[in-house]
Residue, then its C-alpha position, 0 to 999 in steps of 0.5 A: x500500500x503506497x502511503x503519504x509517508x506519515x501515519x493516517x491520523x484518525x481525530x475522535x470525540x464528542x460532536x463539537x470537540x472541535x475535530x473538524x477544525x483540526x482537521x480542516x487546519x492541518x489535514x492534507x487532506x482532510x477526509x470528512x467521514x460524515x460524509x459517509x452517513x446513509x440517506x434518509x431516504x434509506x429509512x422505510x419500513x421494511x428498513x428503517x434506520x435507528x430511532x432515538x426514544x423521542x421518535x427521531x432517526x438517530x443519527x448517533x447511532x452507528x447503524x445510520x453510518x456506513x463503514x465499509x464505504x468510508x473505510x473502502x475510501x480511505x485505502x483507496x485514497x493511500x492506496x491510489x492518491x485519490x478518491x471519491x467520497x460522497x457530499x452529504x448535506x446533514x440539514x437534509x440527510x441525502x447527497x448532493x454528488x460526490x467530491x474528490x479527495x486527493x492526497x497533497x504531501x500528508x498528514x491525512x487527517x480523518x474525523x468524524x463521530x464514527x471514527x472509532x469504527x474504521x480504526x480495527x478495519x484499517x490496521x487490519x487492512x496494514x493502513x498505518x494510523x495513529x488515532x487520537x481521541x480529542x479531550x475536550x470538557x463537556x459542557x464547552x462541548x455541548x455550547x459549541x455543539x449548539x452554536x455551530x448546529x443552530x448557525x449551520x441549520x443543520x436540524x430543526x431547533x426543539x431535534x439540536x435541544x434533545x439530541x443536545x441533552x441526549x448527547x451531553x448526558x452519553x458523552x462518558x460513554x462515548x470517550x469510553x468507547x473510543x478508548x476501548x478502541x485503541x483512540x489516545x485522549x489528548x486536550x486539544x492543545x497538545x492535538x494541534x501540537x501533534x499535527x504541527x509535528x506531522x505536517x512540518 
């Protein structure tokens, strides 16, 4: 497998610790693996995507996101230098076409709120990957969670409130999740320490 010659770098956390904008500095490229969420147009009766307990898709739920695609793109991407992923649009859940990702001298940075779900089938597959889990306190995670959500529209008002809620109620569940997965928390600071490092 032809790599860009430093490891992959998978960012984990919370939605809202700030993974995105480390990735979106430093990644060369910066894979989106939100992009690879399923549509809602997927959810039917004979088969529906996960509900959250106030009768909404949940879209934290590792059922709504598809794995084998993200990591398919991922290998590709080391494999060929290129890659096409799928441009998502998290205020309607459907795609919008697909997007070229190619590889410009490394570090890859890959994030997403799944993430720990690639990190296994990638070593597995020999991908080189160091998988950081982005440590950030909760409560300044859920604000800016709620900031950047309500800007962005990506949800109606009272669905960002309860997924707000749920999700800074699961946050020690999810670090725990990470971590069991082989991710190493890290604040913040010393994340955009590591990926200076990588990228200089």
């Amino acid at each position: 497998m032809q790599t860009p010659g430093k490891p992959l770098v998978l960012l984990g956390g919370a939605s809202g610790a700030g993974k995105s904008y480390l990735a979106a500095r430093y990644g060369r490229p910066h894979v989106v693996l939100d992009n690879f969420y399923r549509e809602l147009a997927e959810h039917t009766a004979e088969s529906p995507l996960p509900m959250t307990s106030y009768g909404e898709v949940d879209w934290d739920h590792p059922g709504t996101w598809n794995t084998s695609s993200a990591v398919g793109a991922i290998v590709e991407l080391l494999e060929t230098g290129e890659t096409q992923v799928p441009d998502y649009s998290l205020a309607t859940s459907s795609y919008r076409g697909r997007s070229l990702v190619a590889l410009d001298g490394g570090p890859v940075v890959a994030e997403g709120i799944f993430g720990d779900l690639v990190l296994a089938p990638l070593r597995r597959q020999g991908v080189p990957v160091e998988a950081i889990y982005v440590d950030t306190p909760r409560l300044l995670t859920a604000v800016r969670r709620l900031v950047r959500d309500v800007s962005e529209r990506r949800k109606p008002l009272p669905f960002l409130l309860k997924r707000g809620w749920a999700l800074f109620r699961a946050e020690g569940a999810v670090r725990r999740r990470y971590l069991e997965a082989g991710f190493e928390p890290m604040p913040k600071p010393a994340v955009k320490r590591r990926l200076a490092e990588l990228g200089a």
